[in-house]
C-alpha positions in Angstrom: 104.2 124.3 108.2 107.5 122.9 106.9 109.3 123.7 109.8 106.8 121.1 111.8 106.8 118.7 109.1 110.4 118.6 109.1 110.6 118.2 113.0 107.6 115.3 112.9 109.8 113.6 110.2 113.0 113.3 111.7 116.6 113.0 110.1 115.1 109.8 108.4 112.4 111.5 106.7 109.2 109.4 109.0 109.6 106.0 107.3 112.8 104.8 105.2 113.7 108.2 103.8 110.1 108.6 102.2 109.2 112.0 103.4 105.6 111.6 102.1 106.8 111.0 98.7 105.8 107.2 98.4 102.4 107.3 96.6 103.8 110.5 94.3 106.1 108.4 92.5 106.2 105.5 90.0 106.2 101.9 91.4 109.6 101.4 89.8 112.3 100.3 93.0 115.0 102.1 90.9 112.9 105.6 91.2 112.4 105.0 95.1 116.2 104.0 95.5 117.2 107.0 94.1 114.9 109.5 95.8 114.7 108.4 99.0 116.2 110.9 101.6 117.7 114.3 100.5 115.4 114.0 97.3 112.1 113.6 98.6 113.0 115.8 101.5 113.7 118.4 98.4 110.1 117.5 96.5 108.3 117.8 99.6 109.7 121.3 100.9 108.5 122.8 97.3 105.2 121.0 97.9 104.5 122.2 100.9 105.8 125.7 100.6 104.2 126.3 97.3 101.1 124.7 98.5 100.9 121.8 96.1 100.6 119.0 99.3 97.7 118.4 101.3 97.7 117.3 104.7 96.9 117.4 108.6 99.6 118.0 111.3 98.7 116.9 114.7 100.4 118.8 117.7 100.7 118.5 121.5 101.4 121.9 122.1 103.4 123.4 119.9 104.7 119.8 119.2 104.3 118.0 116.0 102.9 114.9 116.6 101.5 113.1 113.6 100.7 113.5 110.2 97.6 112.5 107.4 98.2 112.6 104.0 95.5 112.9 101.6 94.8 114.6 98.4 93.1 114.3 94.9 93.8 110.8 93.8 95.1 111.6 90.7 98.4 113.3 92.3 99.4 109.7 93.3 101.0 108.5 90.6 101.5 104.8 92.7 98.2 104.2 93.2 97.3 104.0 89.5 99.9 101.8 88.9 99.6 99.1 91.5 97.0 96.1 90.5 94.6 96.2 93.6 93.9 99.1 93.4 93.4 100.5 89.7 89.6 101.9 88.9 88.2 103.5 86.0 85.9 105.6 87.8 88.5 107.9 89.7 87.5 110.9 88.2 86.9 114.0 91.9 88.0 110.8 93.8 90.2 112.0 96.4 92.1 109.4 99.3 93.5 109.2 102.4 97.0 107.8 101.8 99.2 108.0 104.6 99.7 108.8 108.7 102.9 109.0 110.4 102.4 109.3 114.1 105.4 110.4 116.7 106.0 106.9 118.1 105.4 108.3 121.9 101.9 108.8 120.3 101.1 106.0 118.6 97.9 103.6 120.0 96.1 106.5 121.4 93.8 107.2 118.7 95.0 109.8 117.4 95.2 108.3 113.5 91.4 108.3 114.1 90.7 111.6 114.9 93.1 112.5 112.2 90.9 110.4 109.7 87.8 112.2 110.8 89.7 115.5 110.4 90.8 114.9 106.8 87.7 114.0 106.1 85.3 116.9 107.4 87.8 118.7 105.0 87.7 116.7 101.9 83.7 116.5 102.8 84.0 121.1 102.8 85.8 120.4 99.2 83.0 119.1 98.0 84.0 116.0 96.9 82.0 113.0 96.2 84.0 109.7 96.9 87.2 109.3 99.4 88.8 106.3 99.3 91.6 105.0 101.0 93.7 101.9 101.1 94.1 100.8 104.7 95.9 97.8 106.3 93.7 94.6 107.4 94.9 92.3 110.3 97.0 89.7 109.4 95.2 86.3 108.6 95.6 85.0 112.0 94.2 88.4 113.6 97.0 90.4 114.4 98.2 94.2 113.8 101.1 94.7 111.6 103.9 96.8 112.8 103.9 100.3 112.6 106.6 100.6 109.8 103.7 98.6 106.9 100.7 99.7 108.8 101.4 103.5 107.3 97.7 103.9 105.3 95.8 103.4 109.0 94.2 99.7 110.3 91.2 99.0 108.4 88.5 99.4 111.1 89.1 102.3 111.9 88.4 103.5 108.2 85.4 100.7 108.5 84.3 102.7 112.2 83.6 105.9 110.2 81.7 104.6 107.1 84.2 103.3 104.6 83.0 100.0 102.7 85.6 97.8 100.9 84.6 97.9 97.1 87.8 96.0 95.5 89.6 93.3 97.3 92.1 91.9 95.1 93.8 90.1 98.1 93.7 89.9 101.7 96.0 92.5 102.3 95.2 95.3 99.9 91.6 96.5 100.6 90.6 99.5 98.6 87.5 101.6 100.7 85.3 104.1 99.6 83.3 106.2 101.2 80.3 108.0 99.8 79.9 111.6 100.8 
């Protein structure tokens, strides 16, 4: 699997050097400064080989073509930390956190059948609650571009059964869904 990863990701590790690492760290700029690139390239190789990270890879072929993140939510040390999107009742919560999608396959729906993926598994886990923090259209009803829109458009979580239960502001939805 790291192999693919590694060949979805590129030399720029998918977005800015994040390498899937964004949510695992602190909200400090200083800590994302210093680990971006060769760093979180390093923490995600030993997540993925020693099977400490969770995830879907899409292929065409033998192509790897996109990526879901998603996990227990306590593992994501960001989301705690950021305003919107602090709870008390997180406890077997787990999320979907993140896609990266080869741009040659981005707007053909694959992030949706990606979503539904990750979910039929979390749903096999037996877990309660998935939540997810997804991006809204812009005030004036347009689609961010693909480098902030990495946690998925809203509707498509909304499509599936996801309900917004904290909106701190427009642009930080927090959805649930109820399994």
């Amino acid at each position: 699997m790291w192999c693919d990863f590694e060949k979805l990701f590129g030399q720029k590790g998918a977005c800015a050097g994040c390498w899937c690492q964004h949510w695992r760290m602190s909200n400090r700029f200083k800590e994302w400064e210093n680990k971006k690139g060769r760093k979180n390239k390093a923490a995600s190789k030993k997540l993925i080989l020693s099977g400490g990270m969770t995830g879907l890879l899409a292929y065409d072929g033998d192509i790897p073509v996109g990526w879901c993140s998603y996990g227990p939510r306590e593992v994501y040390t960001r989301i705690n930390m950021m305003k919107p999107y602090r709870r008390d009742d997180i406890e077997g919560v787990w999320c979907i956190n993140c896609f990266f999608i080869n741009k040659n396959y981005r707007r053909l729906g694959l992030a949706r059948e990606m979503l539904a993926a990750a979910a039929k598994f979390i749903k096999k886990r037996k877990v309660k609650i998935i939540e997810a923090y997804p991006t809204p259209l812009t005030k004036d009803g347009r689609q961010l571009p693909a480098a902030f829109s990495y946690t998925g458009p809203l509707k498509m979580f909304e499509d599936i059964g996801f309900k917004i239960v904290q909106r701190t502001s427009h642009s930080r939805p927090l959805v649930r869904k109820m399994i």
